[in-house]
C-alpha positions as CSV (number, residue, x, y, z in Angstrom):
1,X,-60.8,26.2,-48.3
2,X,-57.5,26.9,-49.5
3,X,-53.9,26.3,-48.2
4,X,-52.6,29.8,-49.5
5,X,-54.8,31.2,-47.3
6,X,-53.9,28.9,-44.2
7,X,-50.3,30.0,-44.9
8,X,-51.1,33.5,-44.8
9,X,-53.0,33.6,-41.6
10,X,-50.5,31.6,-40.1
11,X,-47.7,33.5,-41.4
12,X,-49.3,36.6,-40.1
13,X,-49.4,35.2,-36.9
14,X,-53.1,33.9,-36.6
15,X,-55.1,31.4,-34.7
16,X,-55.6,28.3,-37.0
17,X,-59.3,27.1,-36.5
18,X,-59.9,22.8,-36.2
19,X,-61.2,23.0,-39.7
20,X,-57.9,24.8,-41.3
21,X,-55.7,22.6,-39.1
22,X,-57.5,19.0,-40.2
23,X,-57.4,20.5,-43.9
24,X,-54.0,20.4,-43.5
25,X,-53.0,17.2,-41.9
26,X,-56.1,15.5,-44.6
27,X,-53.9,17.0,-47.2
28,X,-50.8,15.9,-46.2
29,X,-51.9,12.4,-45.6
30,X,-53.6,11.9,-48.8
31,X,-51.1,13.6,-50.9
32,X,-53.4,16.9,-52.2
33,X,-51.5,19.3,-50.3
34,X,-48.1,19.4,-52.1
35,X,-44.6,19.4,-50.3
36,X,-44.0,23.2,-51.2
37,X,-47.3,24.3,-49.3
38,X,-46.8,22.1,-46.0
39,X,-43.0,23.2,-46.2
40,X,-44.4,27.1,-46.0
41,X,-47.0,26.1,-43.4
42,X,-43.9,24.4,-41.2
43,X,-41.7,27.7,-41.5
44,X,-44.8,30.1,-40.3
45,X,-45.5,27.6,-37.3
46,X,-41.7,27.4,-37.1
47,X,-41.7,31.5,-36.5
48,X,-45.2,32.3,-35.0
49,X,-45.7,29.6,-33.0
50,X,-49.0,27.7,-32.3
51,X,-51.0,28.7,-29.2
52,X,-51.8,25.2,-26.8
53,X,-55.5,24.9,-28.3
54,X,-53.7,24.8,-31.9
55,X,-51.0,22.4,-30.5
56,X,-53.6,20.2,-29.4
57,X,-55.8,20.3,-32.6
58,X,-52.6,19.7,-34.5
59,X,-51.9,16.4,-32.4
60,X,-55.4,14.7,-32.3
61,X,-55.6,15.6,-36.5
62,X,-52.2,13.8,-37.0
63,X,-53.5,11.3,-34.6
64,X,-56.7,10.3,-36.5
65,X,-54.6,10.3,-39.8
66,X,-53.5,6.5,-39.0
67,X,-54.8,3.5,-36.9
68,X,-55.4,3.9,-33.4
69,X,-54.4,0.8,-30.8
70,X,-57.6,0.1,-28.7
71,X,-56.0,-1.4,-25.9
72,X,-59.5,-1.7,-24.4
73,X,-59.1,-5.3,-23.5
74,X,-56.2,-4.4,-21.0
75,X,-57.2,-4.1,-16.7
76,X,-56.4,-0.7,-15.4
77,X,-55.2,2.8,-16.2
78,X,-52.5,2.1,-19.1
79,X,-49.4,4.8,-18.1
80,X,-46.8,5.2,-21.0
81,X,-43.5,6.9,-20.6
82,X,-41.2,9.3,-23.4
83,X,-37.8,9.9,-23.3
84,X,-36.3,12.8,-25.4
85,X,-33.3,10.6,-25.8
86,X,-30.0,10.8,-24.6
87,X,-27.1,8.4,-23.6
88,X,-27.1,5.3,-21.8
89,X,-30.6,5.7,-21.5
90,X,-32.1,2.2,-20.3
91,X,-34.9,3.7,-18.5
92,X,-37.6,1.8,-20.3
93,X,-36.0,-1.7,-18.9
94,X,-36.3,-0.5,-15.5
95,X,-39.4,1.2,-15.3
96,X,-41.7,-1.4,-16.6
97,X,-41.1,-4.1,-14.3
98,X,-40.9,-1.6,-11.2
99,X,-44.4,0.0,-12.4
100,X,-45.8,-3.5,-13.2
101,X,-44.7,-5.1,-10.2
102,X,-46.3,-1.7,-8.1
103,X,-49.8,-2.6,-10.1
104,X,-49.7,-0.7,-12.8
105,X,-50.0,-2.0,-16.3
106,X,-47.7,-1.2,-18.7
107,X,-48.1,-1.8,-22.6
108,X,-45.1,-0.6,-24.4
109,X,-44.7,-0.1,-27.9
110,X,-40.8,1.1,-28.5
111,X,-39.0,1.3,-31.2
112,X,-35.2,1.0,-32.7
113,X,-32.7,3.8,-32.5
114,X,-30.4,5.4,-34.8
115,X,-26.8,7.2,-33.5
116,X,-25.4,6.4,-30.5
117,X,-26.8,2.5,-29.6
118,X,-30.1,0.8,-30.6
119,X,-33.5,1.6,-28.9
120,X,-35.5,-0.5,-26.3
121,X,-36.2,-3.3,-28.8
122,X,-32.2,-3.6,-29.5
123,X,-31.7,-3.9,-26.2
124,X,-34.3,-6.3,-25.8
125,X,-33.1,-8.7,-28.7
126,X,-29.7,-8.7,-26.9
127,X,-31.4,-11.5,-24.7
128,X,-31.2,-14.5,-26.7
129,X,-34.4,-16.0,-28.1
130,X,-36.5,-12.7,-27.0
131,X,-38.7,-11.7,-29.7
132,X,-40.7,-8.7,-30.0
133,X,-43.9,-9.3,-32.1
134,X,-46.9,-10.6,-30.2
135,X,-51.1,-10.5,-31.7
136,X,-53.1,-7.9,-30.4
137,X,-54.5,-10.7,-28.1
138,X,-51.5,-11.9,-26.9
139,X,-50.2,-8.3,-26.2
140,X,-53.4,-8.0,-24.1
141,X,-53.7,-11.3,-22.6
142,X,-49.6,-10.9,-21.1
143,X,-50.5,-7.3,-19.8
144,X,-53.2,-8.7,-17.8
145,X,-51.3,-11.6,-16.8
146,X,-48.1,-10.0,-16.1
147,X,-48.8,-6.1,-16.2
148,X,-45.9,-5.7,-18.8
149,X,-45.3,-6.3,-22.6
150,X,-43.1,-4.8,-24.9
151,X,-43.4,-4.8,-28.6
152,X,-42.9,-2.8,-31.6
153,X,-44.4,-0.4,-33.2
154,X,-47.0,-1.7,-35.8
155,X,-50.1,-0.6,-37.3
156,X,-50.4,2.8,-39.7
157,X,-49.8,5.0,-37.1
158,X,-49.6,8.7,-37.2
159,X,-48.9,8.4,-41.0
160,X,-49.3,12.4,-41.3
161,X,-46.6,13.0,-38.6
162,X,-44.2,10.5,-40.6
163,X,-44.6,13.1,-43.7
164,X,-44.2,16.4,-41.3
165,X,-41.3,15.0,-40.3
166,X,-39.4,14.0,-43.6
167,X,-40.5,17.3,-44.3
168,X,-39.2,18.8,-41.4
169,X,-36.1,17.6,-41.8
170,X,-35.2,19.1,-44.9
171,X,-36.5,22.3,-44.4
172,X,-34.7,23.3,-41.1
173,X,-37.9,22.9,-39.3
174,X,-37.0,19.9,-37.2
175,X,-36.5,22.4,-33.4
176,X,-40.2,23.4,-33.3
177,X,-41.2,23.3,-30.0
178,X,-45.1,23.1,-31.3
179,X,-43.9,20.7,-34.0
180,X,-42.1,18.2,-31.5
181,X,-44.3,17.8,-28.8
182,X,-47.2,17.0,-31.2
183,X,-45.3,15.0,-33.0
184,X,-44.0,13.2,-29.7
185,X,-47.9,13.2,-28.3
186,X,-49.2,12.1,-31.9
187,X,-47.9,8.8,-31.5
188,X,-48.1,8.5,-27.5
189,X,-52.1,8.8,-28.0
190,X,-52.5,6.4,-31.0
191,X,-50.4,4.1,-29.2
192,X,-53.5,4.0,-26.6
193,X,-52.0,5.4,-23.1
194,X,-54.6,6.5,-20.5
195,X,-51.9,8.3,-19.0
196,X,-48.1,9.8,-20.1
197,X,-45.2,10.6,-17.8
198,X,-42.9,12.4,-19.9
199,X,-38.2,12.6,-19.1
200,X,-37.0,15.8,-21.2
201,X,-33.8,15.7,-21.4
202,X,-31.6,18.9,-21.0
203,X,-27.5,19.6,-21.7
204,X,-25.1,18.7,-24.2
205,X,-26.7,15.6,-24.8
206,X,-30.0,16.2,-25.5
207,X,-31.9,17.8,-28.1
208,X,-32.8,20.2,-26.1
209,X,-29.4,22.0,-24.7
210,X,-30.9,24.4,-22.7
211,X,-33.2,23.7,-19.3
212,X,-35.4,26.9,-20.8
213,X,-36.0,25.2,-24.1
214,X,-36.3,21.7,-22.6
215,X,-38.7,23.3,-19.5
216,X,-40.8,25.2,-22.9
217,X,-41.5,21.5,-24.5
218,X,-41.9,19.8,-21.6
219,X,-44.8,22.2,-20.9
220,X,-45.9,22.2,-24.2
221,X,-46.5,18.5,-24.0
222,X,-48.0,17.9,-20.7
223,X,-50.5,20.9,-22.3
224,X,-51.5,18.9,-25.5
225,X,-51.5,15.4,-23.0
226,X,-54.0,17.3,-20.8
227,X,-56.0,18.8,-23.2
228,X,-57.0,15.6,-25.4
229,X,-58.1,13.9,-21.9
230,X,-54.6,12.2,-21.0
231,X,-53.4,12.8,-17.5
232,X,-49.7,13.5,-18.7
233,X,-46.8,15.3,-16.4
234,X,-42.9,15.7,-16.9
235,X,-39.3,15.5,-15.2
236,X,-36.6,18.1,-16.8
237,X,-33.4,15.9,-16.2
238,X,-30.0,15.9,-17.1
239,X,-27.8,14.9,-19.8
240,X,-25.2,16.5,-20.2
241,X,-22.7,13.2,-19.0
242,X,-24.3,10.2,-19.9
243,X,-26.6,8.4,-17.4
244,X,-25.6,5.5,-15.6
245,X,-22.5,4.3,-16.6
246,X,-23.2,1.6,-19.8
247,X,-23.5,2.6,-23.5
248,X,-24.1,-0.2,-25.3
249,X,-27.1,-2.4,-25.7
250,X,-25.9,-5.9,-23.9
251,X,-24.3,-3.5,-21.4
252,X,-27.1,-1.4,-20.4
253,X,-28.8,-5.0,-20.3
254,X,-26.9,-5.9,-17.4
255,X,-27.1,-2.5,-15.6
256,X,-31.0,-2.3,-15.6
257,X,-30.5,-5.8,-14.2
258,X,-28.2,-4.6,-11.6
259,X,-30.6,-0.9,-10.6
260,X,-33.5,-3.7,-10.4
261,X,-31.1,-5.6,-7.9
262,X,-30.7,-2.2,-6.0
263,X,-27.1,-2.6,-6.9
264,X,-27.2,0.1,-10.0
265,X,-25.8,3.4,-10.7
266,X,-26.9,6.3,-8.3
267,X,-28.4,8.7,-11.4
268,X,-29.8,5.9,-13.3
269,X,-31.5,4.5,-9.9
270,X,-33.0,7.7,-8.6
271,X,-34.0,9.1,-12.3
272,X,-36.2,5.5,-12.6
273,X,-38.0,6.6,-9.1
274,X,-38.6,9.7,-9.7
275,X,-40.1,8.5,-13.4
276,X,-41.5,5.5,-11.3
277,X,-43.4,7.4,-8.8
278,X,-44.9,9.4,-11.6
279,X,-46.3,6.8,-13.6
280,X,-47.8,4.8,-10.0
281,X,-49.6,8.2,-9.2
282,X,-50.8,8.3,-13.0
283,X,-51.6,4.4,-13.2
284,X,-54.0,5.6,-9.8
285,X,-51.7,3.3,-7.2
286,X,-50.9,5.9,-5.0
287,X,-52.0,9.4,-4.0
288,X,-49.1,11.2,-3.7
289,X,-45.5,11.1,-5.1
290,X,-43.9,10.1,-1.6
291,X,-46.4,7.0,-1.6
292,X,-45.6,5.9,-4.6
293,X,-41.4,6.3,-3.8
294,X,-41.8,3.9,-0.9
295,X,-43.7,1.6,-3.0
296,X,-40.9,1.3,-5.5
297,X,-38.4,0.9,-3.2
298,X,-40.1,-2.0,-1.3
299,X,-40.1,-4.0,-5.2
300,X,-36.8,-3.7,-5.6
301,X,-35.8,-4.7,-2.0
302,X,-37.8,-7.9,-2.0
303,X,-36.9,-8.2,-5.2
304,X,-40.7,-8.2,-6.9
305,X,-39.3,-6.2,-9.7
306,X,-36.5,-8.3,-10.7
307,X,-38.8,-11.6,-10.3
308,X,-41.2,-9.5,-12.8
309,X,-38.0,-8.8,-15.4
310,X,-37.2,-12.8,-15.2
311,X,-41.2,-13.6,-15.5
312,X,-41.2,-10.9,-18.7
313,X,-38.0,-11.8,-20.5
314,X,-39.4,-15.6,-20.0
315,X,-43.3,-15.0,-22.0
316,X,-41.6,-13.4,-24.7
317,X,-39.4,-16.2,-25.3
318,X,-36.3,-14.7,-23.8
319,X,-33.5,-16.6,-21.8
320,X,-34.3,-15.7,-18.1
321,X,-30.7,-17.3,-17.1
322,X,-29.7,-13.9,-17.8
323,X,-31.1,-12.2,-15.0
324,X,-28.9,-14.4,-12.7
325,X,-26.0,-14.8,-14.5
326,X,-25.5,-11.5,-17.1
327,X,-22.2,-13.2,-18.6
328,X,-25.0,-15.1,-21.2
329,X,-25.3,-11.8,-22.8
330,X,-23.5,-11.1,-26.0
331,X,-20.4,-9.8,-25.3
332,X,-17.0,-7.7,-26.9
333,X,-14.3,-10.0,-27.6
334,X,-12.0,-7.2,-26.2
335,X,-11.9,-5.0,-23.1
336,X,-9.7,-2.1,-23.2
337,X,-8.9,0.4,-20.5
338,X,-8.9,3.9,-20.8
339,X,-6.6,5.6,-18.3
340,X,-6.2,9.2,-16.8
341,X,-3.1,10.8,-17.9
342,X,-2.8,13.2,-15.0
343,X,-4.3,13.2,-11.4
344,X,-7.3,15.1,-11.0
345,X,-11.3,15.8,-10.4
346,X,-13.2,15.2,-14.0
347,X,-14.8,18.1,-15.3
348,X,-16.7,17.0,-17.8
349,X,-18.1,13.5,-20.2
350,X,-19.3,14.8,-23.6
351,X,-22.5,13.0,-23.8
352,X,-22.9,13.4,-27.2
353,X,-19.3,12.3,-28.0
354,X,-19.6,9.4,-25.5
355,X,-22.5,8.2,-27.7
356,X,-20.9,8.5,-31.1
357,X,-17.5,6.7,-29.9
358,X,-20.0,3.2,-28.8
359,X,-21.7,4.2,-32.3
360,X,-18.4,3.9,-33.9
361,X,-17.5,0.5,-32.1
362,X,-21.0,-0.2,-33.5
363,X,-23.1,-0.4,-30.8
364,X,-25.7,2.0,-32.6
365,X,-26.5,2.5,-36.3
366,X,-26.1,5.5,-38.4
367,X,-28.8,3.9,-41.0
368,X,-32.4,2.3,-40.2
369,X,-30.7,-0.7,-42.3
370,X,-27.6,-0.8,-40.2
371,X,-26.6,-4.2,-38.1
372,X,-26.1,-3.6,-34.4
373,X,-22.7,-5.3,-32.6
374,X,-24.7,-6.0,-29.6
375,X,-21.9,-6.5,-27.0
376,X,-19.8,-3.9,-27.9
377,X,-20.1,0.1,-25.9
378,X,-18.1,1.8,-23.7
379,X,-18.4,1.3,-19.5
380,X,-17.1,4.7,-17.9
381,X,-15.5,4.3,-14.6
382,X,-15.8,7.9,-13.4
383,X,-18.3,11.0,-13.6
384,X,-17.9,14.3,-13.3
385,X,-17.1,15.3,-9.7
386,X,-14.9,12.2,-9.3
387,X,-11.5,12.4,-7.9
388,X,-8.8,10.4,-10.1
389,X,-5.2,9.3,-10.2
390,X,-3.0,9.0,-12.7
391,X,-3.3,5.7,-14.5
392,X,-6.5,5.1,-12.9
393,X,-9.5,3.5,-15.7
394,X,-11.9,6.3,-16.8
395,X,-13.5,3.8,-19.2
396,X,-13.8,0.3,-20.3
397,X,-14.0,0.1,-24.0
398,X,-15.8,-3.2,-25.3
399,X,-14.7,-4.0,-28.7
400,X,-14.8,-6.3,-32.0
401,X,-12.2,-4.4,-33.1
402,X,-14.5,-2.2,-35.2
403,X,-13.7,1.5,-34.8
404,X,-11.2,1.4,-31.8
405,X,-8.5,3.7,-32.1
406,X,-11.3,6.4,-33.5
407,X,-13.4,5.3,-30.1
408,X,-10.1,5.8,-27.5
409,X,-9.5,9.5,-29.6
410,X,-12.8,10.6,-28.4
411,X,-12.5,9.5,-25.1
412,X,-9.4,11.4,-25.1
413,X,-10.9,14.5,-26.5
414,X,-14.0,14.3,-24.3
415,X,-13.4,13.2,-21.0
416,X,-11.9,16.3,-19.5
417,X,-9.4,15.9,-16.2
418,X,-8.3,19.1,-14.3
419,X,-6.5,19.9,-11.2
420,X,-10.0,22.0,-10.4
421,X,-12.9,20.1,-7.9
422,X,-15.9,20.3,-10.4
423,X,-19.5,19.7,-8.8
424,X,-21.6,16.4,-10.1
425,X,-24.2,18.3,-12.8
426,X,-28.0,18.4,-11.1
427,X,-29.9,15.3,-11.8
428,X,-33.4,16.8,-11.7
429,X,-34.0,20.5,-12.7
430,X,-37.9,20.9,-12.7
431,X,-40.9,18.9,-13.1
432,X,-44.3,19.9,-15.3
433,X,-47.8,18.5,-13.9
């Protein structure tokens, strides 16, 4: 077999067999495929597409490339949840200890961000003392104690999608639809869910800006997910503002604490039971969406879900003080207030440019090797739809004094005020089962 010829029938828009496909991804892996080939197979997929039998063969090949987790030794249908990304994003923190406290088990391996704040694990490490490696048998043994653990990724995983993606990323191949969601599923399956509930994102501040282009991945993934013998489904939801009202890892801290009080922001609250539901239908605790919505609520009212957080941050050597009194959280040395300059209804929160003024107080990183101020971000006051007065705090700004004055000039540029009543954006536009 040859790769010339794999290019060529994929170039001409051809079916690539399981055989042509694992040639490939062996290839690439082991280093006898050179860059220039791949990069020639990534622009043909990147013009003529992949149909869903290729997509799948193309995700279980870059799965068997690496390690798989056997997360045998865990009790119960294992659900996983993906976000696309986006801005004050602190799903992950909620979710788990609402799923775990509703029965299901959840074993997540997360990772760090780069660009606007730091990912789950940042977040995490913003409690004092937590710490994020466990054994295999003590990753196990807290699942099935607790029903939730969260570590980082380790192991050889998906090695073959790590060189794709370098790849990728050079040759202008990076917004594949077939590309990203097997790269995205790749790692959800070695990771060892049972079960996947995927949030793709949509508007300004996604990577996908469009709900048709989000609404084409989201499909393409639940596909591959159902295909390889995952039960997988998919909310479409929005960001084009930012969600809840915290960027910044400390500060979204304290805001899952407050949605798992019942006491959070509105979009943040609902997007986590809509998620929620999902993943209790998936983990095979309820039958129906509305059943597992009522479940969800009844943890957070008696407060189950925020006794699970304490438990959680507590085995993995965390400060649990910190559920009941958020001030022991890192925290700015300075608050600022950002103030309408005219009465008004605001039209709009660049959710993009909301994210790179916290990156700039340095409350993300721009490099894998870049330190994270963890109490720095930006709190808005206001979302789009709100009414406003002159004077009146848009946004907090929590600073070191890193980056300031460049944080208050995006603000300025990208929180939009106009005499006009604009409508709150759709939280939810779709879901994929």
């Amino acid at each position: 077999m040859r790769m010339v010829d794999i290019i060529t029938k994929k170039r001409d828009g051809g079916r690539l067999s399981e055989e042509e496909i694992r040639f490939f991804i062996n290839g690439i892996t082991d280093d006898s495929v050179p860059d220039y080939q791949a990069s020639a197979l990534l622009m043909a997929i990147y013009f003529e597409g992949m149909a869903e039998e290729e997509q799948a063969l193309l995700t279980e090949a870059m799965v068997d490339s690496g390690d798989r987790i056997d997360l045998s030794g865990i009790e119960g249908t294992l659900v996983d949840k993906h976000s696309t990304g986006g801005v004050g994003d602190t799903t992950t923190l909620i979710l788990g200890p609402i799923v775990a406290a509703c029965g299901v088990p959840v074993a997540k391996m997360s990772g760090r961000g780069l660009g606007h704040t730091g990912g789950t694990l940042d977040k995490l490490e913003s409690i004092d003392g937590f710490h994020i490696e466990l054994t295999e048998k003590q990753f196990a043994d807290q699942v099935n104690n607790l029903k939730l653990a969260v570590i980082g990724q380790s192991g050889n995983l998906t090695p073959a999608d790590k060189k794709l993606y370098a790849l990728r990323d050079v040759t202008a191949t990076v917004d594949s639809i077939p590309l990203i969601a097997s790269s995205i599923m790749s790692k959800k399956i070695a990771a060892g869910a049972d079960a996947i509930v995927l949030d793709v994102k949509t508007g300004e501040g996604a990577f996908m800006k469009t709900e048709e282009d989000a609404r084409r991945l989201a499909e393409a993934m639940v596909g591959i997910g159902n295909a390889v013998g995952r039960k997988t489904m998919a909310v479409i939801s929005d960001m084009s503002q930012p969600l809840g009202y915290a960027i910044g890892n400390a500060l979204e801290v304290k805001e899952a604490i407050e949605t798992l009080r019942g006491e959070g922001p509105e979009d943040l609250t609902r997007l986590c039971v809509e998620l929620g539901s999902r993943m209790v239908v998936a983990g095979g605790k309820a039958g129906s969406i509305g059943e597992a919505e009522g479940m969800i609520q009844k943890v957070i009212n008696d407060g189950s879900a925020l006794a699970l957080f304490r438990k959680f941050i507590e085995a993995q050597g965390g400060n649990p003080e910190i559920v009941d009194d958020p001030a022991k959280l890192p925290s700015a040395s300075e608050v600022i207030e950002f103030k309408a300059e005219a009465d008004g209804y605001v039209q709009s929160i660049g959710a993009d440019d909301i994210g790179l003024a916290a990156m700039h107080l340095g409350a993300g990183r721009a490099t894998k090797d870049e330190q994270i101020d963890l109490g720095v971000g930006i709190v808005l006051k206001k979302k789009v739809g709100d009414a406003v007065e002159k004077g009146e705090p848009l946004a907090e700004i929590h600073t070191n004094g890193k980056g300031t004055d460049t944080a208050i000039g995006m603000l300025r540029e990208h929180i939009i005020v106009g005499p006009e009543k604009a409508d709150a954006p759709a939280l939810i536009h779709g879901d994929i089962q």
